[in-house]
BAMI-344342 format. One record per residue (C-alpha): residue in one letter; residue number from 1; x, y, z. Coordinates in steps of 0.25 Angstrom, whole numbers, plus 5000, padded with zeros to 4 digits. Layout:
residues N
+-------+-------+------+------+------+
| lumlo | marba |   c1 |   c2 |   c3 |
+-------+-------+------+------+------+
|     A |   NUM |    X |    Y |    Z |
...
+-------+-------+------+------+------+
END
This chain:
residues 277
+-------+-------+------+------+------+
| lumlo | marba |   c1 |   c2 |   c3 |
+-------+-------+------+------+------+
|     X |     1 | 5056 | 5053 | 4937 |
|     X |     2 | 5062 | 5065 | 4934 |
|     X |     3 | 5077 | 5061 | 4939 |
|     X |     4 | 5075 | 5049 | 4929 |
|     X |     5 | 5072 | 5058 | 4917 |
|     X |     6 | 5085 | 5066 | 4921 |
|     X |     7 | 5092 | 5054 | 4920 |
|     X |     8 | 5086 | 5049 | 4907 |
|     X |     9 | 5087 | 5063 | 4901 |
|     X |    10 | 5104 | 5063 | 4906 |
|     X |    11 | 5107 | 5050 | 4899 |
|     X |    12 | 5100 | 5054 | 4887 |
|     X |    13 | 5106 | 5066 | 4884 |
|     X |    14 | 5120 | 5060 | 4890 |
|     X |    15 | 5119 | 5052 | 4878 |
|     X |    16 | 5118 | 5063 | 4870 |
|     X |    17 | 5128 | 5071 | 4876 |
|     X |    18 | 5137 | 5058 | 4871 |
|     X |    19 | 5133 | 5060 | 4859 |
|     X |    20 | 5137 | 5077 | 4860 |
|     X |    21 | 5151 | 5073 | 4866 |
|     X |    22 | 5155 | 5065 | 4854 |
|     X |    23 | 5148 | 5073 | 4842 |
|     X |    24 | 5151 | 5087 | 4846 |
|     X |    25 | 5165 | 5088 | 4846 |
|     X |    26 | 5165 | 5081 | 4833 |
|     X |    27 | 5155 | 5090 | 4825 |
|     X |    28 | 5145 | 5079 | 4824 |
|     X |    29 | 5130 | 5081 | 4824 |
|     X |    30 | 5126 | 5075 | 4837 |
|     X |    31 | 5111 | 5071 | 4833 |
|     X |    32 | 5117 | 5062 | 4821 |
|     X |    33 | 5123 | 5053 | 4818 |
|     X |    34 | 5114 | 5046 | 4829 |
|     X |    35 | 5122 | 5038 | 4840 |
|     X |    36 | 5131 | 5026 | 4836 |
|     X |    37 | 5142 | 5016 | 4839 |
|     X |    38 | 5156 | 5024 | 4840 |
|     X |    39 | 5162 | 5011 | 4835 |
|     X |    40 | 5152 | 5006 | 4824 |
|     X |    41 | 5144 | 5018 | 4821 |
|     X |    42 | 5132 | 5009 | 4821 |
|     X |    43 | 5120 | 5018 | 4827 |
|     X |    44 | 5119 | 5015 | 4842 |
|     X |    45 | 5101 | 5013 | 4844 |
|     X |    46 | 5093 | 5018 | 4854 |
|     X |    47 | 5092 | 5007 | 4862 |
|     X |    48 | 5108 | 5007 | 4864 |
|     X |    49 | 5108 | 5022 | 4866 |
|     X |    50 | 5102 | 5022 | 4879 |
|     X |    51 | 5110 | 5030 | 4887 |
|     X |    52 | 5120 | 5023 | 4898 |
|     X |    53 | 5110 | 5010 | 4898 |
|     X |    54 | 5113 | 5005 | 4883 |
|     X |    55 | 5128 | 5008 | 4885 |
|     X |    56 | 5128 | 4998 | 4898 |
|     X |    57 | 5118 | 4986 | 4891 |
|     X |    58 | 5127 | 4986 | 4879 |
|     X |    59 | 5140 | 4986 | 4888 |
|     X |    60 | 5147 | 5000 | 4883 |
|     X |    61 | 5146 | 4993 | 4868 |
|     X |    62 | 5140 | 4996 | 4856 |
|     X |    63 | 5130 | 4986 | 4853 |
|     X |    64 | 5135 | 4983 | 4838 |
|     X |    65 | 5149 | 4982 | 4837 |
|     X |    66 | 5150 | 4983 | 4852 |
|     X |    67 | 5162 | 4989 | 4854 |
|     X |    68 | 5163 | 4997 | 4867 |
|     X |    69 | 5156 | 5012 | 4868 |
|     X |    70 | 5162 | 5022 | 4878 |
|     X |    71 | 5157 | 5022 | 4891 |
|     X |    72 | 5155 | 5038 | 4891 |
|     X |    73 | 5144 | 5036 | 4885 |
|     X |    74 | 5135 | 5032 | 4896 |
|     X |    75 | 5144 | 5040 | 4905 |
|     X |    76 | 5141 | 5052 | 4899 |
|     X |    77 | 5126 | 5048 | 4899 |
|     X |    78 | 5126 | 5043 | 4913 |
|     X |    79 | 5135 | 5057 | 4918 |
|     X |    80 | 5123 | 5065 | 4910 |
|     X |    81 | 5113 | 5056 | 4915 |
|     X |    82 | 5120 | 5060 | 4930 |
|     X |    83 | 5119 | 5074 | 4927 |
|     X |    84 | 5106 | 5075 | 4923 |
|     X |    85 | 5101 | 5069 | 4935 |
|     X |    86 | 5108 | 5078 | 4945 |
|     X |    87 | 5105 | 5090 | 4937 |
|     X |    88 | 5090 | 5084 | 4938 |
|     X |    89 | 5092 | 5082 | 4954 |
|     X |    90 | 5096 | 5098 | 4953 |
|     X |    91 | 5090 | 5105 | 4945 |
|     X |    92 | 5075 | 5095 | 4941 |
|     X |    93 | 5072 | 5093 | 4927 |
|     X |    94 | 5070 | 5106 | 4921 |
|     X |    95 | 5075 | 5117 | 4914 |
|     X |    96 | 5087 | 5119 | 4923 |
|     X |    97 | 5090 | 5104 | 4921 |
|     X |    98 | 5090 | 5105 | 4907 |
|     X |    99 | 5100 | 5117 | 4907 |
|     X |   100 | 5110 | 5111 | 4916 |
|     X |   101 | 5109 | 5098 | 4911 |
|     X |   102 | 5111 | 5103 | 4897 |
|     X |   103 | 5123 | 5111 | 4902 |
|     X |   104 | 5128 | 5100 | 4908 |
|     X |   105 | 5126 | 5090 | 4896 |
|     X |   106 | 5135 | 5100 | 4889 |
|     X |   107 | 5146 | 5101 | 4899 |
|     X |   108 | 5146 | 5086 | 4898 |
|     X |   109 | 5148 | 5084 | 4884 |
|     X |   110 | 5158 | 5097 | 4886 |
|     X |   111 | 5166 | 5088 | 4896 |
|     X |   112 | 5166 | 5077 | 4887 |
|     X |   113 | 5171 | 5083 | 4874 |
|     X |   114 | 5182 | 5090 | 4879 |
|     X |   115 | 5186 | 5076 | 4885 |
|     X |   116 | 5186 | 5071 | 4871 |
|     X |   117 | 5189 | 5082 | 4863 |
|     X |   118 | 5198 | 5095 | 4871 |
|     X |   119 | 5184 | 5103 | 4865 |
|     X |   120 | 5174 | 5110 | 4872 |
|     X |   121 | 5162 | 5112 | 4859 |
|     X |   122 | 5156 | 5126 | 4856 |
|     X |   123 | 5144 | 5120 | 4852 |
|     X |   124 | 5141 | 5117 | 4868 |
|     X |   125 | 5149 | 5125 | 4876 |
|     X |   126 | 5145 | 5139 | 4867 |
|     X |   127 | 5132 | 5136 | 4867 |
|     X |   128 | 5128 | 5129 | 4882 |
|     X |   129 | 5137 | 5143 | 4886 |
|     X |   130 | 5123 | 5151 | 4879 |
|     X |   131 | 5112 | 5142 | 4885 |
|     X |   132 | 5119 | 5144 | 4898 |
|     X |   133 | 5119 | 5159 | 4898 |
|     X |   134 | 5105 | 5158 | 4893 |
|     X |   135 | 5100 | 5148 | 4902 |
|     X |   136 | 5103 | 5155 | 4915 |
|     X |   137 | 5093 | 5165 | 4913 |
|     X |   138 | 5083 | 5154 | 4915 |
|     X |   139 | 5091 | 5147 | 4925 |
|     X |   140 | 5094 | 5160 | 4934 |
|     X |   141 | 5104 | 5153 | 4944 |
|     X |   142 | 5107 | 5158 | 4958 |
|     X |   143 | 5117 | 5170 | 4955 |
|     X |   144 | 5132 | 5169 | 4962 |
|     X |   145 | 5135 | 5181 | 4970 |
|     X |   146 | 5146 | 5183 | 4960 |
|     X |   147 | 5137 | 5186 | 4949 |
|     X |   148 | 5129 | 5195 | 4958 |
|     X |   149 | 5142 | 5202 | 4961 |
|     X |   150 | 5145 | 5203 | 4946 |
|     X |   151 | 5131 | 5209 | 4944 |
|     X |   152 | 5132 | 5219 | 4955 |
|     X |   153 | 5145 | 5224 | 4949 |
|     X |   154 | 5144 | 5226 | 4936 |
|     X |   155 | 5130 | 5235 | 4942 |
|     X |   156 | 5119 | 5228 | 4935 |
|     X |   157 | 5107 | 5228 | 4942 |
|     X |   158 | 5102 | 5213 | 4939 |
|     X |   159 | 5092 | 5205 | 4947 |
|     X |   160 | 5085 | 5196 | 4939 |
|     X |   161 | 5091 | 5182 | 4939 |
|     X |   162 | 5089 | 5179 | 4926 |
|     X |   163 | 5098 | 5191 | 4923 |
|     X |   164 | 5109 | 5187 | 4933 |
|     X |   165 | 5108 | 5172 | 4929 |
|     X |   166 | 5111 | 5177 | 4914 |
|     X |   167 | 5122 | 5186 | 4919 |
|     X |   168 | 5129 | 5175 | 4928 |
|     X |   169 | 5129 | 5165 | 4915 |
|     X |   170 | 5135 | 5176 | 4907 |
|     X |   171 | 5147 | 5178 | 4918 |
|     X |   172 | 5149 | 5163 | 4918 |
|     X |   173 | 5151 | 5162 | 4903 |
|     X |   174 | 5163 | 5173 | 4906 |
|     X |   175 | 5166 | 5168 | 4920 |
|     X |   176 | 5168 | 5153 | 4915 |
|     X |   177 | 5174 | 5155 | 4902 |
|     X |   178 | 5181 | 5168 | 4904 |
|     X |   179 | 5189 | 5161 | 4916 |
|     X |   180 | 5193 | 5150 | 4906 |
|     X |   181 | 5196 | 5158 | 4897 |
|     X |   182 | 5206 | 5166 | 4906 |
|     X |   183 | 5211 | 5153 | 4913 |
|     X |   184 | 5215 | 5149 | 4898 |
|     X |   185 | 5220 | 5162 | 4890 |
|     X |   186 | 5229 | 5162 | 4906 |
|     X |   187 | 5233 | 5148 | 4903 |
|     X |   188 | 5239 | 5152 | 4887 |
|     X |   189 | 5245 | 5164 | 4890 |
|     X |   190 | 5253 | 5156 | 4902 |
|     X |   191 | 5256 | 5143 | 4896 |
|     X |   192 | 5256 | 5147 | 4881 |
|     X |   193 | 5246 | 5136 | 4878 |
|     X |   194 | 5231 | 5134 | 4878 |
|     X |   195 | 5225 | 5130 | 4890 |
|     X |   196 | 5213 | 5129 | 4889 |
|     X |   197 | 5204 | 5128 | 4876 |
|     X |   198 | 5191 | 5140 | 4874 |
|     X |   199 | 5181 | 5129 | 4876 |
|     X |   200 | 5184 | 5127 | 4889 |
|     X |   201 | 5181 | 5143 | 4889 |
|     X |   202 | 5168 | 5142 | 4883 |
|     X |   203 | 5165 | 5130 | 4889 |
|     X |   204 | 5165 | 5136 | 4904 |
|     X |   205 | 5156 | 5148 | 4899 |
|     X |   206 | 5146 | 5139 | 4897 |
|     X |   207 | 5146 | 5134 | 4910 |
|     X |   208 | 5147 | 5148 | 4916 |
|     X |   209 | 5135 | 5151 | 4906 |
|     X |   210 | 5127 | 5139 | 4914 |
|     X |   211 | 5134 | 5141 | 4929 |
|     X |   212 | 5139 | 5156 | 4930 |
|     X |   213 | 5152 | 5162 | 4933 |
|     X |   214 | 5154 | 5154 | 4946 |
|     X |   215 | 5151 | 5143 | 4943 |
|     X |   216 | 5158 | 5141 | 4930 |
|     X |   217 | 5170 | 5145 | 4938 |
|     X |   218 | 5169 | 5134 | 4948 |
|     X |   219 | 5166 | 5125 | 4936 |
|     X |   220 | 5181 | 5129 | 4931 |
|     X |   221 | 5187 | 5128 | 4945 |
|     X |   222 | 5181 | 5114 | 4947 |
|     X |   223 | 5183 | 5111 | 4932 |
|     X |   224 | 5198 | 5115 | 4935 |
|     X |   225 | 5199 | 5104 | 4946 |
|     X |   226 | 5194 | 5095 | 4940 |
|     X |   227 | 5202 | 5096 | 4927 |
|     X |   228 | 5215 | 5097 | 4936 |
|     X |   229 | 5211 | 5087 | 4946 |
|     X |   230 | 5209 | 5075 | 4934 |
|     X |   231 | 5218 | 5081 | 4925 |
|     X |   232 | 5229 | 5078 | 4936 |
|     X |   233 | 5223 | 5065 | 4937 |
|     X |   234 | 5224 | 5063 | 4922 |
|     X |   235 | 5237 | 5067 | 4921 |
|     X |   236 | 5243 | 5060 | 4932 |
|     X |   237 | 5238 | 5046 | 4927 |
|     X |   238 | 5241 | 5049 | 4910 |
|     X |   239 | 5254 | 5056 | 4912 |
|     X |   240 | 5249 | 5068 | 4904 |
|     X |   241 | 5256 | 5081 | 4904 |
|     X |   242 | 5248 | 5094 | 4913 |
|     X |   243 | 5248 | 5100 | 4897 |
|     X |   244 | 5237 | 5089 | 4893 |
|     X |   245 | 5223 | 5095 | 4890 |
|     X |   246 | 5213 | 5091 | 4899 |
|     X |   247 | 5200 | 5094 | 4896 |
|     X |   248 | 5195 | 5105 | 4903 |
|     X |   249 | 5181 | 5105 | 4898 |
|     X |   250 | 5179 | 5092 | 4903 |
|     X |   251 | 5183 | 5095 | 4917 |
|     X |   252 | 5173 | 5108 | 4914 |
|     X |   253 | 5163 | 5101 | 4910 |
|     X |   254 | 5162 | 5092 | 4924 |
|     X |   255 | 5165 | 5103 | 4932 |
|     X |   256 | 5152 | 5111 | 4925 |
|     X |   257 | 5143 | 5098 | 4927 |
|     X |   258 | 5148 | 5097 | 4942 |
|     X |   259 | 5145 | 5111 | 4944 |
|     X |   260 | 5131 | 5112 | 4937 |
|     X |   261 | 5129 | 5099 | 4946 |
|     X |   262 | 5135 | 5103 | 4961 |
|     X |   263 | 5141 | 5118 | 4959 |
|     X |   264 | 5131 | 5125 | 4968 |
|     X |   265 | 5136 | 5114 | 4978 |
|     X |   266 | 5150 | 5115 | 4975 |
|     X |   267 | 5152 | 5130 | 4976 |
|     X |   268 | 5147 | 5133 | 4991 |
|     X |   269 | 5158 | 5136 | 4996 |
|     X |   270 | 5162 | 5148 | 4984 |
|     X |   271 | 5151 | 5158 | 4988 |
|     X |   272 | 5155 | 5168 | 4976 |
|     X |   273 | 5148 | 5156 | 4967 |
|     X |   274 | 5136 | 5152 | 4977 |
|     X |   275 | 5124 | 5158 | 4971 |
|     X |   276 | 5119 | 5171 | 4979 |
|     X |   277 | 5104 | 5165 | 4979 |
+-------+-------+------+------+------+
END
Protein backbone atom coordinates (compact mmCIF):
# COMPACT_ATOMS: atom_id res chain seq x y z
CA UNK A 1 0.00 0.00 0.00
CA UNK A 2 2.67 2.08 0.87
CA UNK A 3 4.57 1.67 -2.55
CA UNK A 4 1.22 2.79 -4.30
CA UNK A 5 1.18 6.04 -2.16
CA UNK A 6 4.95 6.71 -3.28
CA UNK A 7 3.64 6.32 -6.62
CA UNK A 8 0.59 8.46 -6.19
CA UNK A 9 2.52 11.21 -4.26
CA UNK A 10 5.64 11.04 -7.22
CA UNK A 11 3.03 11.85 -9.98
CA UNK A 12 1.56 14.45 -8.12
CA UNK A 13 4.00 16.54 -7.29
CA UNK A 14 5.77 15.58 -10.82
CA UNK A 15 2.97 17.54 -11.93
CA UNK A 16 3.94 20.19 -9.99
CA UNK A 17 7.33 20.31 -10.70
CA UNK A 18 5.94 21.09 -14.35
CA UNK A 19 4.37 23.56 -13.33
CA UNK A 20 7.85 24.99 -11.31
CA UNK A 21 10.03 24.36 -14.67
CA UNK A 22 7.89 26.65 -16.68
CA UNK A 23 6.92 29.35 -14.03
CA UNK A 24 10.39 29.99 -12.33
CA UNK A 25 12.57 30.99 -14.90
CA UNK A 26 9.88 33.41 -15.88
CA UNK A 27 9.19 35.14 -12.60
CA UNK A 28 5.79 33.89 -12.47
CA UNK A 29 3.85 32.90 -9.35
CA UNK A 30 3.44 29.32 -9.53
CA UNK A 31 0.24 28.80 -7.38
CA UNK A 32 -1.65 31.10 -10.05
CA UNK A 33 -2.63 31.57 -12.69
CA UNK A 34 -3.98 27.84 -12.02
CA UNK A 35 -2.93 25.23 -14.99
CA UNK A 36 -4.12 25.99 -18.63
CA UNK A 37 -3.83 25.10 -22.34
CA UNK A 38 -0.32 26.63 -23.56
CA UNK A 39 -2.01 27.06 -26.87
CA UNK A 40 -5.83 28.41 -25.80
CA UNK A 41 -5.22 29.52 -22.32
CA UNK A 42 -8.49 27.85 -21.54
CA UNK A 43 -8.12 26.58 -17.71
CA UNK A 44 -7.16 22.88 -18.01
CA UNK A 45 -9.98 20.92 -15.13
CA UNK A 46 -9.21 18.64 -12.78
CA UNK A 47 -10.45 15.67 -14.43
CA UNK A 48 -7.88 16.42 -17.43
CA UNK A 49 -5.06 17.09 -14.82
CA UNK A 50 -4.64 13.78 -13.74
CA UNK A 51 -1.27 13.22 -13.91
CA UNK A 52 0.30 10.99 -17.02
CA UNK A 53 -3.36 9.18 -17.13
CA UNK A 54 -5.39 12.32 -18.53
CA UNK A 55 -2.59 13.07 -20.94
CA UNK A 56 -2.87 9.31 -22.57
CA UNK A 57 -7.09 9.35 -22.75
CA UNK A 58 -6.95 12.75 -24.38
CA UNK A 59 -4.20 11.48 -26.82
CA UNK A 60 -1.22 14.31 -25.77
CA UNK A 61 -4.21 16.93 -26.80
CA UNK A 62 -5.90 19.55 -25.14
CA UNK A 63 -9.26 18.85 -24.86
CA UNK A 64 -10.62 22.16 -26.30
CA UNK A 65 -8.79 23.27 -29.07
CA UNK A 66 -6.98 20.11 -29.33
CA UNK A 67 -3.96 21.08 -30.37
CA UNK A 68 -1.07 18.78 -29.35
CA UNK A 69 0.52 19.30 -25.60
CA UNK A 70 4.34 18.30 -25.06
CA UNK A 71 5.00 15.01 -24.10
CA UNK A 72 7.35 16.13 -21.12
CA UNK A 73 4.75 16.64 -19.34
CA UNK A 74 3.83 13.13 -18.31
CA UNK A 75 7.51 12.34 -18.76
CA UNK A 76 8.52 14.50 -16.08
CA UNK A 77 5.40 13.06 -13.94
CA UNK A 78 6.27 9.52 -14.85
CA UNK A 79 10.29 10.15 -14.16
CA UNK A 80 9.05 11.71 -10.58
CA UNK A 81 6.80 9.10 -10.15
CA UNK A 82 10.01 6.52 -10.96
CA UNK A 83 11.91 8.29 -8.25
CA UNK A 84 9.72 8.36 -5.71
CA UNK A 85 9.20 4.91 -5.93
CA UNK A 86 12.93 3.92 -5.68
CA UNK A 87 13.60 6.46 -3.04
CA UNK A 88 10.44 4.72 -1.24
CA UNK A 89 12.11 1.02 -1.80
CA UNK A 90 15.34 2.70 -0.18
CA UNK A 91 14.81 4.84 2.23
CA UNK A 92 10.36 3.72 3.47
CA UNK A 93 8.15 6.59 3.55
CA UNK A 94 9.49 8.95 6.07
CA UNK A 95 11.30 11.58 7.06
CA UNK A 96 14.34 10.69 4.93
CA UNK A 97 11.95 9.88 2.04
CA UNK A 98 10.71 13.44 2.20
CA UNK A 99 14.33 15.03 2.21
CA UNK A 100 15.84 13.09 -0.56
CA UNK A 101 12.75 13.15 -2.59
CA UNK A 102 12.38 16.80 -2.12
CA UNK A 103 16.25 17.18 -3.04
CA UNK A 104 15.72 15.36 -5.87
CA UNK A 105 12.46 17.03 -7.17
CA UNK A 106 14.72 20.05 -7.04
CA UNK A 107 17.58 18.68 -9.10
CA UNK A 108 14.87 17.62 -11.48
CA UNK A 109 13.36 20.89 -12.30
CA UNK A 110 17.18 22.13 -12.01
CA UNK A 111 17.90 19.77 -14.87
CA UNK A 112 15.19 20.92 -16.71
CA UNK A 113 15.52 24.75 -16.83
CA UNK A 114 18.97 24.73 -17.46
CA UNK A 115 17.76 22.49 -20.60
CA UNK A 116 15.62 25.36 -21.53
CA UNK A 117 16.93 28.38 -20.38
CA UNK A 118 21.34 28.08 -19.67
CA UNK A 119 19.93 29.27 -15.99
CA UNK A 120 20.27 27.47 -12.84
CA UNK A 121 17.57 29.78 -10.36
CA UNK A 122 18.70 31.05 -6.79
CA UNK A 123 15.48 30.77 -5.39
CA UNK A 124 16.18 26.51 -5.53
CA UNK A 125 19.71 25.92 -5.58
CA UNK A 126 20.63 28.88 -2.61
CA UNK A 127 17.89 27.84 -0.74
CA UNK A 128 17.90 23.62 -1.10
CA UNK A 129 21.88 24.38 -0.36
CA UNK A 130 20.66 25.58 3.48
CA UNK A 131 18.04 22.68 3.98
CA UNK A 132 20.64 20.49 3.08
CA UNK A 133 23.28 21.74 5.65
CA UNK A 134 20.48 21.77 8.10
CA UNK A 135 19.02 18.51 7.43
CA UNK A 136 22.02 16.35 7.83
CA UNK A 137 22.11 17.02 11.49
CA UNK A 138 18.84 14.99 11.45
CA UNK A 139 19.98 12.61 9.01
CA UNK A 140 23.63 11.88 10.39
CA UNK A 141 24.94 9.83 7.55
CA UNK A 142 27.71 7.24 7.72
CA UNK A 143 30.92 9.53 7.77
CA UNK A 144 33.68 8.90 4.78
CA UNK A 145 37.10 8.17 6.24
CA UNK A 146 38.02 11.59 4.51
CA UNK A 147 35.91 13.64 6.57
CA UNK A 148 37.26 11.80 9.65
CA UNK A 149 40.56 12.52 8.41
CA UNK A 150 39.61 16.18 7.95
CA UNK A 151 38.48 16.09 11.57
CA UNK A 152 41.51 14.59 13.16
CA UNK A 153 43.63 17.06 11.33
CA UNK A 154 42.41 20.32 12.00
CA UNK A 155 42.48 18.61 15.94
CA UNK A 156 39.03 18.93 16.93
CA UNK A 157 37.90 16.57 19.39
CA UNK A 158 34.26 15.67 17.56
CA UNK A 159 32.48 12.40 18.26
CA UNK A 160 28.86 13.08 18.06
CA UNK A 161 27.40 12.21 14.63
CA UNK A 162 25.19 14.85 14.44
CA UNK A 163 28.25 17.27 14.72
CA UNK A 164 30.36 15.41 12.17
CA UNK A 165 27.15 14.88 9.84
CA UNK A 166 26.84 18.86 9.97
CA UNK A 167 30.71 19.33 9.49
CA UNK A 168 30.71 16.77 6.42
CA UNK A 169 27.65 19.07 4.79
CA UNK A 170 29.41 22.07 5.36
CA UNK A 171 32.85 20.77 3.53
CA UNK A 172 30.57 19.59 0.66
CA UNK A 173 29.14 22.91 0.19
CA UNK A 174 33.20 24.12 -0.37
CA UNK A 175 34.11 20.80 -1.87
CA UNK A 176 31.32 20.80 -4.49
CA UNK A 177 31.16 24.31 -5.30
CA UNK A 178 34.66 25.41 -4.65
CA UNK A 179 35.93 22.75 -7.25
CA UNK A 180 33.64 24.21 -9.86
CA UNK A 181 34.53 27.13 -9.10
CA UNK A 182 38.31 26.62 -9.72
CA UNK A 183 37.56 24.29 -12.70
CA UNK A 184 35.82 27.61 -14.09
CA UNK A 185 38.05 30.73 -13.00
CA UNK A 186 41.03 27.88 -14.53
CA UNK A 187 38.99 27.60 -17.64
CA UNK A 188 38.82 31.85 -18.17
CA UNK A 189 42.07 32.70 -17.27
CA UNK A 190 43.16 29.92 -20.03
CA UNK A 191 40.72 30.47 -22.92
CA UNK A 192 39.95 34.16 -22.15
CA UNK A 193 36.16 33.12 -22.04
CA UNK A 194 33.60 31.89 -19.67
CA UNK A 195 33.37 28.47 -19.14
CA UNK A 196 31.20 27.88 -17.06
CA UNK A 197 28.36 29.97 -15.44
CA UNK A 198 28.20 30.65 -11.24
CA UNK A 199 25.00 28.62 -11.07
CA UNK A 200 26.55 25.70 -11.91
CA UNK A 201 28.91 26.67 -8.78
CA UNK A 202 26.05 27.14 -6.55
CA UNK A 203 24.28 24.51 -7.69
CA UNK A 204 26.85 21.81 -6.90
CA UNK A 205 26.99 23.27 -3.22
CA UNK A 206 23.83 22.27 -2.68
CA UNK A 207 24.31 18.71 -3.64
CA UNK A 208 27.63 18.69 -1.47
CA UNK A 209 25.19 20.25 1.27
CA UNK A 210 22.90 17.12 0.81
CA UNK A 211 25.65 14.31 -0.22
CA UNK A 212 29.14 15.70 1.48
CA UNK A 213 32.44 16.32 -0.08
CA UNK A 214 32.84 12.77 -1.88
CA UNK A 215 30.11 12.52 -3.00
CA UNK A 216 29.51 15.87 -4.69
CA UNK A 217 32.81 15.08 -6.33
CA UNK A 218 31.74 11.82 -7.91
CA UNK A 219 28.57 13.66 -8.77
CA UNK A 220 30.80 16.10 -10.99
CA UNK A 221 33.17 13.43 -12.30
CA UNK A 222 30.05 11.36 -13.39
CA UNK A 223 28.14 14.64 -14.31
CA UNK A 224 31.45 15.26 -16.43
CA UNK A 225 31.01 11.90 -18.42
CA UNK A 226 28.08 12.25 -19.15
CA UNK A 227 27.90 15.90 -20.34
CA UNK A 228 31.24 14.85 -22.65
CA UNK A 229 29.81 11.50 -23.62
CA UNK A 230 26.25 13.15 -25.18
CA UNK A 231 27.80 16.16 -25.85
CA UNK A 232 29.87 14.19 -28.41
CA UNK A 233 27.05 12.48 -29.34
CA UNK A 234 25.12 15.90 -30.02
CA UNK A 235 27.76 17.32 -31.82
CA UNK A 236 28.56 14.54 -34.10
CA UNK A 237 24.73 14.36 -35.32
CA UNK A 238 24.15 18.53 -35.41
CA UNK A 239 27.41 19.75 -36.69
CA UNK A 240 27.77 22.16 -33.84
CA UNK A 241 31.03 23.44 -33.06
CA UNK A 242 32.93 22.04 -29.43
CA UNK A 243 32.39 26.23 -28.46
CA UNK A 244 28.27 25.44 -28.13
CA UNK A 245 27.06 25.64 -24.63
CA UNK A 246 25.84 22.60 -23.28
CA UNK A 247 24.07 22.59 -20.25
CA UNK A 248 26.00 21.54 -17.57
CA UNK A 249 23.37 21.69 -14.87
CA UNK A 250 21.43 19.38 -16.80
CA UNK A 251 23.96 16.71 -17.01
CA UNK A 252 24.46 17.69 -12.90
CA UNK A 253 21.24 17.32 -12.15
CA UNK A 254 21.02 13.50 -13.35
CA UNK A 255 24.24 12.61 -12.31
CA UNK A 256 22.90 13.95 -8.53
CA UNK A 257 19.56 11.83 -9.05
CA UNK A 258 21.73 8.82 -9.93
CA UNK A 259 23.73 9.29 -7.14
CA UNK A 260 21.24 9.87 -4.49
CA UNK A 261 19.67 6.75 -6.17
CA UNK A 262 22.73 3.92 -6.61
CA UNK A 263 26.05 5.99 -5.15
CA UNK A 264 26.66 3.85 -2.28
CA UNK A 265 26.68 1.10 -5.11
CA UNK A 266 28.71 2.82 -7.40
CA UNK A 267 31.63 4.00 -5.36
CA UNK A 268 32.96 0.62 -3.87
CA UNK A 269 35.71 0.42 -5.45
CA UNK A 270 36.90 4.38 -4.27
CA UNK A 271 37.52 3.61 -0.58
CA UNK A 272 38.58 7.19 0.41
CA UNK A 273 34.47 7.78 -0.30
CA UNK A 274 32.93 4.36 1.27
CA UNK A 275 31.59 5.51 4.60
CA UNK A 276 33.81 4.37 7.62
CA UNK A 277 30.65 2.77 9.39
Amino acid sequence: MELVLALILGLVIGSFLNVCILRIPQEVPITVPRSHCPHCKKLIRWYDNVPVLSYLILGGRCRRCKKKISARYPLIEAVSGLISVLLYLKFGLGVEWVLFFGFSAALLVLAFIDLDHRILPDVITLNGMWLGVLSSVYLAQPIPPIVLGIVRVAGLEVTNPRILALVGSLLGVVAGGGLLWGVGEAFKRLRGIEGMGFGDVKMMAMVGAFLGAPMALFTIMLGSILGSVIGLVFMGFTGKSRDYELPFGTFLGVAGIVVVLYGENLVQFLPIIRPAV
